[in-house]
N, C-alpha and C positions, 0 to 999 in steps of 0.2 A: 478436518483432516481428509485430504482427496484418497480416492481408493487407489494401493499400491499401484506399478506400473511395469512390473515385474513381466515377463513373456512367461507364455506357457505351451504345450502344443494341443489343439481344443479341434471339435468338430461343431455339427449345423448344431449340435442339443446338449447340455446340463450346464454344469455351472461354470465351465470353462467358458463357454458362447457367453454367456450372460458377462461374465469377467470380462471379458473381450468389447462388450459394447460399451461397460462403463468406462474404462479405461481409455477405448476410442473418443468418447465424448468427453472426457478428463486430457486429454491430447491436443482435443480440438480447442478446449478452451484456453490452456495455455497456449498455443500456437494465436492466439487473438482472434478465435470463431472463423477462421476461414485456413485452407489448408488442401495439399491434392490429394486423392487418394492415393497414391504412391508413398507420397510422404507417412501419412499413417500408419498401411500397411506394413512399412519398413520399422517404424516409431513399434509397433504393434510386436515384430520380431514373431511374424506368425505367416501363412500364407495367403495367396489372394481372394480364396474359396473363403477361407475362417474369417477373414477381416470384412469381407462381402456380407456373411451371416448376421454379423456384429451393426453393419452401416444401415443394413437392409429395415433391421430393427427399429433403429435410432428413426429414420426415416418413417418409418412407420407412426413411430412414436409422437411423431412430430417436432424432434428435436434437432434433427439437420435437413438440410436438403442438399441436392446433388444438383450442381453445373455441367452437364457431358460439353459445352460449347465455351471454354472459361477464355479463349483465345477470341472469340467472336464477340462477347461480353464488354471484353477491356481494348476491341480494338487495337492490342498495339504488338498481336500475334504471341503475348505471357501465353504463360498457363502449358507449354509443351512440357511433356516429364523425360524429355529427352529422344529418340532416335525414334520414329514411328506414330504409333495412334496417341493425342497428348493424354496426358491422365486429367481426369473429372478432378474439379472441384467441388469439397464438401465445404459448405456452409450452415453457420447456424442461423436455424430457421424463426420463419417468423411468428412463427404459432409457438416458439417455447415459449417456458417461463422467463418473467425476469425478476431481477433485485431493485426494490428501492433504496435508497441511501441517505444519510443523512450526514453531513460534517458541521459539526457548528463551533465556529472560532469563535473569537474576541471580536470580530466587527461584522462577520456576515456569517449567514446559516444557509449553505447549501442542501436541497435535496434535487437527489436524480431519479433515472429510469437505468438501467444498468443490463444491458444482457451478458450471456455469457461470452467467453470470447472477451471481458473485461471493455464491452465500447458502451460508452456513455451515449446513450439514445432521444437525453432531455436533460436540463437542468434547470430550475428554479434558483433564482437565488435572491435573497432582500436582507437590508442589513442589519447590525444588532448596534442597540445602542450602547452606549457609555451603563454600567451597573445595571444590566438587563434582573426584571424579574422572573423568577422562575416561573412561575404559572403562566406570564404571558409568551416566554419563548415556545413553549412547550402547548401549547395551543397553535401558535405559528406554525411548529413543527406539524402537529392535528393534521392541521386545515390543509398544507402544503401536502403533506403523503395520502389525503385521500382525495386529493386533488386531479396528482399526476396518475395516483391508481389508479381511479375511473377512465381515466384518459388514454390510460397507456395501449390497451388494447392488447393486452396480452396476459395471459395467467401471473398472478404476483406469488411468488413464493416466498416473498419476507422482507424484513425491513433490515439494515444495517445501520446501525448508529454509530458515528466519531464522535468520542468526547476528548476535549482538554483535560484531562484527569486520567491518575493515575484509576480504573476498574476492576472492581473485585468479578471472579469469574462466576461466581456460581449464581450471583442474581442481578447482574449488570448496575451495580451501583456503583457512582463516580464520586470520587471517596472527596477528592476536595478538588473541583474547578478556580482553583484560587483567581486564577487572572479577568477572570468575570466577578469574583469577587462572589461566591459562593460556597457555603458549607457541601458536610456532602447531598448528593441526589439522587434519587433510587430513578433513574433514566430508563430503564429496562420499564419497571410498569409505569411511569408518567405517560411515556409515550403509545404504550398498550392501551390507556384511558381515552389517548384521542383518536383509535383508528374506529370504524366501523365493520373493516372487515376481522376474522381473526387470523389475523398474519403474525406470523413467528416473530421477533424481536431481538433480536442480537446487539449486544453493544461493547465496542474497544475503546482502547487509548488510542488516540489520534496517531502519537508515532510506531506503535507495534500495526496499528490498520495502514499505516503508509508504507513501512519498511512489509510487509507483506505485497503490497502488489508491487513494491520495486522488483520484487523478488521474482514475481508469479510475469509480472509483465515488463519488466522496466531495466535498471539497471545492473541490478542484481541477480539477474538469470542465468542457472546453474550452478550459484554461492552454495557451498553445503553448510556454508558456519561465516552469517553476514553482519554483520555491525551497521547499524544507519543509527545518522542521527543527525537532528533536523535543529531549525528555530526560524520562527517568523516573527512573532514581534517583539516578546519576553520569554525568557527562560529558554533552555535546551533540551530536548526530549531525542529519546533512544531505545533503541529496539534490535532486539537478536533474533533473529531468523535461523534457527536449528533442525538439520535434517527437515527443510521444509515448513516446521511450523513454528507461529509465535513460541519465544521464553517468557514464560511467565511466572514462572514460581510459585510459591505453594499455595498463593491464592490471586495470584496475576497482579500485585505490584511489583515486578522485579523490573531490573533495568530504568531505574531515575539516575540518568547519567549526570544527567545538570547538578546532580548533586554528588560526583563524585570530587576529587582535590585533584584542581591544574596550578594551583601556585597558591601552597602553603604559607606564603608570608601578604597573600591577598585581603584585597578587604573580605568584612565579617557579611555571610550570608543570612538571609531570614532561618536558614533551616538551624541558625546556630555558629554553623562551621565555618572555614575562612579561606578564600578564593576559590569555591564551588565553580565548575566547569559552567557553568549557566550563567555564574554572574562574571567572570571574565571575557569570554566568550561569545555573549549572545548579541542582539542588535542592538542593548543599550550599551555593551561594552565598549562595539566598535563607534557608534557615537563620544562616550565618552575620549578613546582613544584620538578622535579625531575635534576635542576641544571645542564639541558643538553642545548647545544645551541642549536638557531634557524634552522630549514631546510625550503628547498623550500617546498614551497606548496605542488609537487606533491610528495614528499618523508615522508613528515611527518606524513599521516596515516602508513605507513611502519614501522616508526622509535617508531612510538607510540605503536603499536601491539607488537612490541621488548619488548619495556619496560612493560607492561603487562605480556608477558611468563615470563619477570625475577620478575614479583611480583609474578606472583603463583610458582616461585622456592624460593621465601619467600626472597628473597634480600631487604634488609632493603631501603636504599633508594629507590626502585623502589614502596614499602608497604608503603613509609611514603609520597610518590608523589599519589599513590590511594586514601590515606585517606585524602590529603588534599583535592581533587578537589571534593573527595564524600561527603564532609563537607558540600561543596560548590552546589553542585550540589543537597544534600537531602534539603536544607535553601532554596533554588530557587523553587526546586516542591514544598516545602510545600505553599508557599504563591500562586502557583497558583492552589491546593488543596482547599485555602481559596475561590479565586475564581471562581473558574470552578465547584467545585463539583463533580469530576468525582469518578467512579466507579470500573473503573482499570486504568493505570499508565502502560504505552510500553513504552521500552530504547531500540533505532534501534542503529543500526551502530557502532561506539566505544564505546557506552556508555551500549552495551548488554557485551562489552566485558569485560566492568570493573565491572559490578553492582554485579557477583559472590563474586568477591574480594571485594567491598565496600559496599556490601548490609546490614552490620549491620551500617554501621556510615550512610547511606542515611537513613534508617530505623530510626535512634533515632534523626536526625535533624528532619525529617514527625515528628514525637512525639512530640516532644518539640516546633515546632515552627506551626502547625496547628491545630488550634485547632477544626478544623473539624473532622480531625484525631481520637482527642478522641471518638468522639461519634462513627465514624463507621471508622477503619481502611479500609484503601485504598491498595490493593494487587498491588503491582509490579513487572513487571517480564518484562526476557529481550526477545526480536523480536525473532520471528524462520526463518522469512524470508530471502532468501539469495537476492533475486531481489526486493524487494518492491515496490520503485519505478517506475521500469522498468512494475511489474503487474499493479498498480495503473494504469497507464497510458492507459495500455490495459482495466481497469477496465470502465475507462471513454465511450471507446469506444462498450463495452460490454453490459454497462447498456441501452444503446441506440439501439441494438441489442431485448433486454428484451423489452424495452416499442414500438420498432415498432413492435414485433409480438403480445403486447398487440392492439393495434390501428387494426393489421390484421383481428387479428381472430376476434374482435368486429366487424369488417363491416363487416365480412363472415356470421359473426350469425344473424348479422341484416336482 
């Protein structure tokens, strides 16, 4: 949880100043690490003296640095704050800390380098095979994070992990990775065995670390109550973004949308039940919908993105396999519309792909079947993120970056 962002009116010393720098650099980094000082100071809802105290810090600190020439820089005369002298650009510096990352799907296991400001500075990636063994990913994993450590060339303050599974919070275990075809996995210390250094460890569900940085950086900026939900190869995952932070419930499995009911008289799902949002819905539905056979796991986001370019060349069966699963897929959000209440509505992964082509039939199920809907339409729009996941994961490690230089500069003022 980033430190509030509340204004207050603060001078050069106590805890007000100290508030004011973290805040600033909490500003900075949603703004995506770069940013004028004008803008902040306004963001800051304080004056130019108090915000000055706050940067001067930061800067000292090592954690931003200042452009006075941001017009000279970018050649193309940007960077003026309007009538007069232009305002400096602060930037995050290159002496901060960063976050490593890790996301590991079904066919490939990304790790990055992550600063704040959410920009990917490096990424590793190599793929995973068909029934990966646990000890050997998890070595992969080792060898990659203390790879790009050494390399990275800047203080590491911690690791983020994306797992396919639903994670308990309190000691990062991934309770069942089913689509790798694994029980569960205490991921939290496997991956603490392979680093050398002692770096933090953090680990999420892939769709609550994505539907976070949609949020922090992406689509969903300025959602107070956001609904994402994703699918890439198998299954549908989803995630609430409330007042800013993951929902997770009383021990961080909540939200298994794929397994709520979009069509009651569907076929029967593994979980038991019968037409699960995940098995109607996801990318083998709209295969099946589109009367192609099955493919392996790791081929059928491929196969499925095919069939999509032949829907926007308006190919009728490929149009008539969109519109089934977006029938399906608008009747699934609306009833969690009924419950959740939210305020915007993110479609990551295949599901940003199709929502151009199916966004009037997802649109008039919302209608028809929410009647929350009526009172205040719910906007929907697809991800812009191309790594979500992979930021989410850094994001975990970031936030903890934020709240110890809150804790710092408190004891400094004290």
């Amino acid at each position: 949880m980033t430190p509030p962002l509340s204004s207050s009116i603060i001078g050069p010393n106590g805890n007000d100043s100290a508030n004011n720098a973290s805040r600033l650099l909490t500003l900075l980094h949603q703004a995506g690490g770069e940013a004028t000082r004008a803008e902040l100071t306004a963001r800051l809802g304080c004056g130019r003296s108090a915000a000055g105290y706050a940067l001067t810090d930061l800067v000292n600190r090592g954690l931003v640095r200042i452009d006075e020439h941001p017009a000279a820089r970018r050649g193309d005369g940007a960077g003026a704050g309007g009538p007069g002298r232009p305002s400096h650009h602060v930037l995050v510096a290159p002496t901060s800390p960063v976050a490593l990352a890790v996301h590991l799907r079904v066919d490939t296991l990304d790790v990055a380098v992550v600063e704040l400001g959410g920009r990917v500075l490096r990424v590793e990636r190599e793929p995973v095979e068909e029934r990966p063994e646990v000890a050997s990913i998890f070595l992969r994993i080792g060898r990659l994070l203390r790879k790009i450590g050494r390399e990275a060339g800047r203080p590491v303050a911690g690791v983020g992990v994306s797992m396919p599974s639903p994670v308990r919070t309190e000691d990062g275990y991934a309770l069942e990775p089913r689509h790798l075809e694994w029980a569960g996995v205490p991921t939290r210390d496997l991956v603490r065995q392979g680093l050398d250094e002692p770096w933090p460890v953090h680990v999420g569900n892939d769709a609550n670390l994505a539907a976070l940085a949609e949020h922090r950086h992406g689509a969903g900026r300025g959602a107070h109550q956001l609904l994402y939900l994703t699918t890439e190869h198998i299954g549908i995952g989803g995630a609430l973004i409330s007042g800013g932070n993951v929902f997770g419930g009383a021990r961080g499995y909540a939200m298994e949308v794929g397994h709520t009911t979009a069509d009651p008289d569907g076929p029967r799902c593994s979980c038991g039940s019968r037409g699960c949002l995940e098995l109607v819905a996801d990318t083998r539905a709209l295969m099946r919908a589109a009367f192609l056979p099955d493919a392996p796991v790791t081929g059928i986001e491929y196969r499925a993105r095919v069939l999509l370019e032949a829907a926007e060349r308006a190919d009728p069966a490929a149009l008539a396999a969109v519109d089934h699963v977006a029938t399906l897929l608008g009747s699934g959000i609306a009833g969690l519309i009924n419950l959740l209440d939210p305020d915007r509505i993110v479609l990551g992964g295949l599901l940003a792909k199709l929502y151009p082509l199916g966004a009037d039939r997802i649109a008039a199920e919302i209608t028809e079947r929410s009647f929350l809907e009526r009172a205040v339409p719910v906007p929907v729009a697809p991800a812009t993120l191309d790594c979500a996941a992979l930021l989410g994961g850094a994001e975990l490690v970031l936030d903890q970056v934020l709240q110890t230089l809150q804790v710092t500069i408190d004891h400094s003022a004290g």
